[in-house]
C-alpha positions as CSV (number, residue, x, y, z in Angstrom):
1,X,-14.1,6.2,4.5
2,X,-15.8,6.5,1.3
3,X,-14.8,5.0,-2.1
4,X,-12.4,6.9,-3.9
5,X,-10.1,8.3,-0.7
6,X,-7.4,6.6,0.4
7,X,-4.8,8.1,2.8
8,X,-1.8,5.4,1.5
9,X,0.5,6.4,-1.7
10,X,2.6,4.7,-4.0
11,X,5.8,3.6,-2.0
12,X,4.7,4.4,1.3
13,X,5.8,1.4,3.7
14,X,2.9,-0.3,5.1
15,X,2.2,-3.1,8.0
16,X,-0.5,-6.1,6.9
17,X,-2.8,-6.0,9.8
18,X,-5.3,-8.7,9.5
19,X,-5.4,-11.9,7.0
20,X,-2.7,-14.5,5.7
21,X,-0.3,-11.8,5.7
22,X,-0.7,-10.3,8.9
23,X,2.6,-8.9,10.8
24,X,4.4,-9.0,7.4
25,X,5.8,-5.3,6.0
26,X,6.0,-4.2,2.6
27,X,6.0,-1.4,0.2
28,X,3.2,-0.1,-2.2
29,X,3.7,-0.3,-5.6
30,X,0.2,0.3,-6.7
31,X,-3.5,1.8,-5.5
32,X,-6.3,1.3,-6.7
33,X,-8.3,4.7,-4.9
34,X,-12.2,3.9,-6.5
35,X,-11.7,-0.2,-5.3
36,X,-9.8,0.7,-1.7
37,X,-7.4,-1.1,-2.7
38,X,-3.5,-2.1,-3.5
39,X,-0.8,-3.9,-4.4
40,X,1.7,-4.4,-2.1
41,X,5.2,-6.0,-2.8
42,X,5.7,-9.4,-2.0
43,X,2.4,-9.4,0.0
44,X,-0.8,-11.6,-1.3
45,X,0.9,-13.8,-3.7
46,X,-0.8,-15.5,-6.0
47,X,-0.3,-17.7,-8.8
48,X,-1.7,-16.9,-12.3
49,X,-1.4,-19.9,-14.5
50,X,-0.3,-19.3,-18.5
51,X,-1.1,-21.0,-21.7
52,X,1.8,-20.5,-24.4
53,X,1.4,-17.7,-26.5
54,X,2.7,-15.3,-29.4
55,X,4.1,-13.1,-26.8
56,X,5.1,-15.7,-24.1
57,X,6.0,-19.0,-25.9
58,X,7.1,-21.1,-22.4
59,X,3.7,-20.5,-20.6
60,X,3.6,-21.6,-17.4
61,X,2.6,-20.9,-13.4
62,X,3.4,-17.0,-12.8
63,X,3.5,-16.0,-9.2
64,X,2.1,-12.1,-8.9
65,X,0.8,-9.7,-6.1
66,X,-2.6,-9.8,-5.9
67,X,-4.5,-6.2,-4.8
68,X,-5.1,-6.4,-1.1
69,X,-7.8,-4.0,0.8
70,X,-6.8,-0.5,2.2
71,X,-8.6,-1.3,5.5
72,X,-6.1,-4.4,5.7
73,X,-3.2,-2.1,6.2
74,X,-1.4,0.1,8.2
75,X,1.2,3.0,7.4
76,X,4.5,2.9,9.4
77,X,6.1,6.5,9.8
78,X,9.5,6.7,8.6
79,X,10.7,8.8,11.8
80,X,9.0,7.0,14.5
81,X,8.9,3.5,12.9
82,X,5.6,2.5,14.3
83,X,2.4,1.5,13.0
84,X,0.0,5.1,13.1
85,X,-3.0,6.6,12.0
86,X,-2.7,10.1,10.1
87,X,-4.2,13.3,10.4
88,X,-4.5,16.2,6.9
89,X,-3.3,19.3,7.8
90,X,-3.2,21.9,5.5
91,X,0.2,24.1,5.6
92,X,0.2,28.2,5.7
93,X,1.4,27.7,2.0
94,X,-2.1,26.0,1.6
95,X,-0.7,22.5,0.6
96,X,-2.6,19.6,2.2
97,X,0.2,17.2,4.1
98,X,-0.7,13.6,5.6
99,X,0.4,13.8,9.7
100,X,1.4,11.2,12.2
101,X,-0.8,11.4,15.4
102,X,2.4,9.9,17.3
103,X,5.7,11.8,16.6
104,X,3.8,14.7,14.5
105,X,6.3,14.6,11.5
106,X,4.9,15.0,8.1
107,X,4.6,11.6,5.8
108,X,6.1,11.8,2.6
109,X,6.5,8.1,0.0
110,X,10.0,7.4,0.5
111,X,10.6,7.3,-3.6
């Protein structure tokens, strides 16, 4: 897959498949498309340490998601609830709709 298409969407539900993470489930609350990347919550935790300042006075250690590779994760369809791959069909309307190879439901981001 080239830089700059990613199958995965803000709140679609996603499986970690390799790394620290791995086995762990989460929703997407951010993609980065041109670095194949995203945030996912609660998944790749990091800790981002503050100095006081004129916005945040206390300072301190911050703990934040940090943006984990596309290739890292897996989509789990809402009707089946598995792990799956996706196809792009495009619909007699001419709308392009993301496909799971197993049930063959459509995949919409649960918002």
């Amino acid at each position: 897959m080239k830089a700059g298409t990613t199958y995965m969407k803000l709140n679609d539900k996603v499986e970690v498949i390799s790394g620290k993470d791995k086995g762990r489930v989460g929703k997407i609350i951010k993609v980065y498309p041109k670095l194949n990347k995203a945030k996912v919550e609660k998944i790749n935790m990091m800790k981002r340490h503050t100095k006081p300042s004129a916005q945040n006075q206390q300072g301190g250690i911050f703990e934040m998601e940090a943006a984990i590779n596309i290739s890292n994760l897996m989509l789990i369809c809402s009707k089946c609830t598995k792990t799956v791959r996706i196809k792009k069909e495009i619909l007699e309307d001419g709308t392009k709709v993301r496909v799971c190879k197993k049930c063959g439901e459509t995949i919409e981001p649960s918002a």
